[in-house]
C-alpha positions as CSV (number, residue, x, y, z in Angstrom):
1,X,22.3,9.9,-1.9
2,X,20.9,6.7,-3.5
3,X,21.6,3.4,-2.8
4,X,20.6,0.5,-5.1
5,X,17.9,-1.6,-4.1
6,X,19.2,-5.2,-2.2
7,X,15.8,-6.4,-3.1
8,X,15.9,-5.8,-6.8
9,X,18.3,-4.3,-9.5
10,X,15.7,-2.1,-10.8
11,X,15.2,0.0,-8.2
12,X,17.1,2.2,-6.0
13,X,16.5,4.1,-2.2
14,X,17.0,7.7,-2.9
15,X,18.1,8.7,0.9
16,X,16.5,12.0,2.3
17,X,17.3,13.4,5.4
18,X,14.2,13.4,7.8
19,X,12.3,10.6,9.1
20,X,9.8,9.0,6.4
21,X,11.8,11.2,3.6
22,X,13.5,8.5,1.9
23,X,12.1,6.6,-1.3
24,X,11.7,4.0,-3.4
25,X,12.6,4.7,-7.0
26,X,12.6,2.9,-10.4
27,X,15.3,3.0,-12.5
28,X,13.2,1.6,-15.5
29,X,9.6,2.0,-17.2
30,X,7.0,-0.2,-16.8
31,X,3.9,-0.5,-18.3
32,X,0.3,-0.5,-16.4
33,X,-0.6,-3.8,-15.4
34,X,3.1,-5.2,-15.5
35,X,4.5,-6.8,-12.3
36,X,7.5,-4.9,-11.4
37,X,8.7,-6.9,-8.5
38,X,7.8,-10.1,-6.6
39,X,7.5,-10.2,-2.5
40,X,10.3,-12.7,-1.3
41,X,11.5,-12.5,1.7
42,X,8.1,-11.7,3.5
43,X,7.8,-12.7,7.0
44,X,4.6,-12.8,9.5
45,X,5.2,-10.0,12.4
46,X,3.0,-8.6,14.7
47,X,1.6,-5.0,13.3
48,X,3.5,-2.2,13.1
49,X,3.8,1.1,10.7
50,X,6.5,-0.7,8.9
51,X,4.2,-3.7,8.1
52,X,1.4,-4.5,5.5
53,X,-1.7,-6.1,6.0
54,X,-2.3,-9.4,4.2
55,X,-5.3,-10.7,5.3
56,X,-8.7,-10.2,7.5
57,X,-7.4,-10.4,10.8
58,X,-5.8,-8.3,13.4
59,X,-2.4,-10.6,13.4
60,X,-2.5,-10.7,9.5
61,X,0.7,-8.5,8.9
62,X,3.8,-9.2,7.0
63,X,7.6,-7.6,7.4
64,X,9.0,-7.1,3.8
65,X,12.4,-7.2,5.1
66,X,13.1,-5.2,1.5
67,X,14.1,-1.7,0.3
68,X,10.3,-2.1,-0.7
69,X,9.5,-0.7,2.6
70,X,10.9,2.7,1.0
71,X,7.8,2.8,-1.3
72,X,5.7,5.6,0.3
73,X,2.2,5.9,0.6
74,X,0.7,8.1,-2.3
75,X,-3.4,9.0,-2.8
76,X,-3.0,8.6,-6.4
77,X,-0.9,5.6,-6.5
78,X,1.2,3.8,-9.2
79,X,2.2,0.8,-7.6
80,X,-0.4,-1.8,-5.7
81,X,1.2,-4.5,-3.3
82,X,-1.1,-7.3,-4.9
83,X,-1.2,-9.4,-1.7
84,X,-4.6,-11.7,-2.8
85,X,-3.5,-14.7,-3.5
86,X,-3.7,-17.5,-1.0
87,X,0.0,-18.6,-1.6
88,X,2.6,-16.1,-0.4
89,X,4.3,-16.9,-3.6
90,X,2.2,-15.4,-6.1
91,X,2.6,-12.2,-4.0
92,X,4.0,-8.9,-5.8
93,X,3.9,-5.3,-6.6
94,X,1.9,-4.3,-10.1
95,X,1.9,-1.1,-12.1
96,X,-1.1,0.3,-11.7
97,X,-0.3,3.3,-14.7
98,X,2.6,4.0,-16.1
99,X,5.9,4.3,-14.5
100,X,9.0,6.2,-16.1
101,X,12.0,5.5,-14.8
102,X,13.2,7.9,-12.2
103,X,9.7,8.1,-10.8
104,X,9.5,7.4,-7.0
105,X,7.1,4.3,-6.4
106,X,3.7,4.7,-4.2
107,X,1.2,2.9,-2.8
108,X,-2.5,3.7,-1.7
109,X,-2.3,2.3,2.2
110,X,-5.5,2.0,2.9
111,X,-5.2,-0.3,-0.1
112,X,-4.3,-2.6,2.1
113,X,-4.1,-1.3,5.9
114,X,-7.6,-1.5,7.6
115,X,-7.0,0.4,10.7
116,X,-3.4,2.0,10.8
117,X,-0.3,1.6,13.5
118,X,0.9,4.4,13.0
119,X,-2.0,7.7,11.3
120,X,-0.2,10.8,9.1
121,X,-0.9,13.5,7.7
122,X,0.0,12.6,4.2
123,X,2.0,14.8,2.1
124,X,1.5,13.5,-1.3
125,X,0.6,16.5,-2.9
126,X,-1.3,15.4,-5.2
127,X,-5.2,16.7,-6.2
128,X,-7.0,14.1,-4.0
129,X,-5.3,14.3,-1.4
130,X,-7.3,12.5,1.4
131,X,-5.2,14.8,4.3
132,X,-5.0,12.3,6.9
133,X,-4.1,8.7,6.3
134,X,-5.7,6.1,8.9
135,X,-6.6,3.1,7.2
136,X,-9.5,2.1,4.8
137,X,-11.9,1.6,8.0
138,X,-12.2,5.7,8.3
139,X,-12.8,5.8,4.2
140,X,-16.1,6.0,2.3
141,X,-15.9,2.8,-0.2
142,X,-16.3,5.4,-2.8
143,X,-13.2,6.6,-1.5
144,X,-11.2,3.7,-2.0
145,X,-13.0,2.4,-4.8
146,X,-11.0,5.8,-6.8
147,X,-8.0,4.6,-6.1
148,X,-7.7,2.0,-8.4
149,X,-7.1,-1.2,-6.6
150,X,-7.8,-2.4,-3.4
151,X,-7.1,-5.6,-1.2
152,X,-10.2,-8.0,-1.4
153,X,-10.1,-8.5,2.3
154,X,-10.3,-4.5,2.8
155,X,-13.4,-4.6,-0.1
156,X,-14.8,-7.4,2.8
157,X,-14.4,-5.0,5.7
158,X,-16.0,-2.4,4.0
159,X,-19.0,-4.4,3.1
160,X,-19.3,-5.6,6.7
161,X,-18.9,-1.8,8.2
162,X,-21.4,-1.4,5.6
163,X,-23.4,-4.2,7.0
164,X,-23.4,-2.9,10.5
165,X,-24.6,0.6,9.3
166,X,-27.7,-0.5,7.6
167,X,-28.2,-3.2,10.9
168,X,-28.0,-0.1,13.2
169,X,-30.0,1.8,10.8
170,X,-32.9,-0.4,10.5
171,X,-33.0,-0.5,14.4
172,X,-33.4,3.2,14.8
């Protein structure tokens, strides 16, 4: 059954039975690069697997309250939720290749989730397939860095785990 998106006219929920089986899907092409939606409607909320990380710290978590909650995590990711600028407005979801309509819409979490709510095993499918998804903290930056796009504050986290590593080393 699908159900057209509330949050945009160019999308629509494709309902699955099962938890975490329904999706996100566009009902037009867009080109890599273009933005295909902007985030209205965001609210702060404490974390939870249903929120997105939007800045360094622990309480920096948004709700979409939008059917873009139905875009599912993929490892090789079409979609980024482009959450860097400093004013909420400006915040959006971009193309990141191609997108046909009828394709389902993903995201790379880790993209923006440093340490998860809620771990999976991720059932993407696809070739690099990282297996379990926990967050960007449990990811080599080399990792990441293949994914296309990634949240500066994650890219800061990195560098400090980084940081710590070569601190620790250096003491050994």
């Amino acid at each position: 059954m699908s159900v057209t998106s509330k949050a945009n006219p160019n999308f629509v929920v494709q309902v699955q039975p099962g938890e975490y089986k329904s999706f996100l899907k566009s009902l037009k092409a867009f080109e890599e690069g273009e933005v295909i939606a902007s985030l209205v409607g965001a609210t702060k909320a404490p974390k939870s697997y249903r929120t997105v990380q939007c800045g360094l710290g622990p309480e920096d978590h948004i709700e979409l309250n939008s059917d873009f909650v139905y875009v599912n995590h993929s490892c090789e990711p079409n979609t980024a939720f482009d959450l860097s600028s400093s004013n909420p407005a400006d915040w959006h979801i971009r193309a990141l290749r191609r997108i046909e309509a009828g394709d389902a819409l993903g995201f790379f979490y880790p993209s923006t989730e440093w340490d998860m709510d809620q771990p999976f095993s991720c059932e993407c499918g696809t070739k690099n397939c990282l297996g379990i998804i926990q967050g960007a903290k449990y990811l080599s930056k080399e990792d990441l860095l293949a994914r296309r796009w990634v949240s500066p504050w994650i890219l800061d986290l990195v560098s400090e785990k980084s940081d710590q590593k070569s601190k620790v080393s250096a003491r050994l």
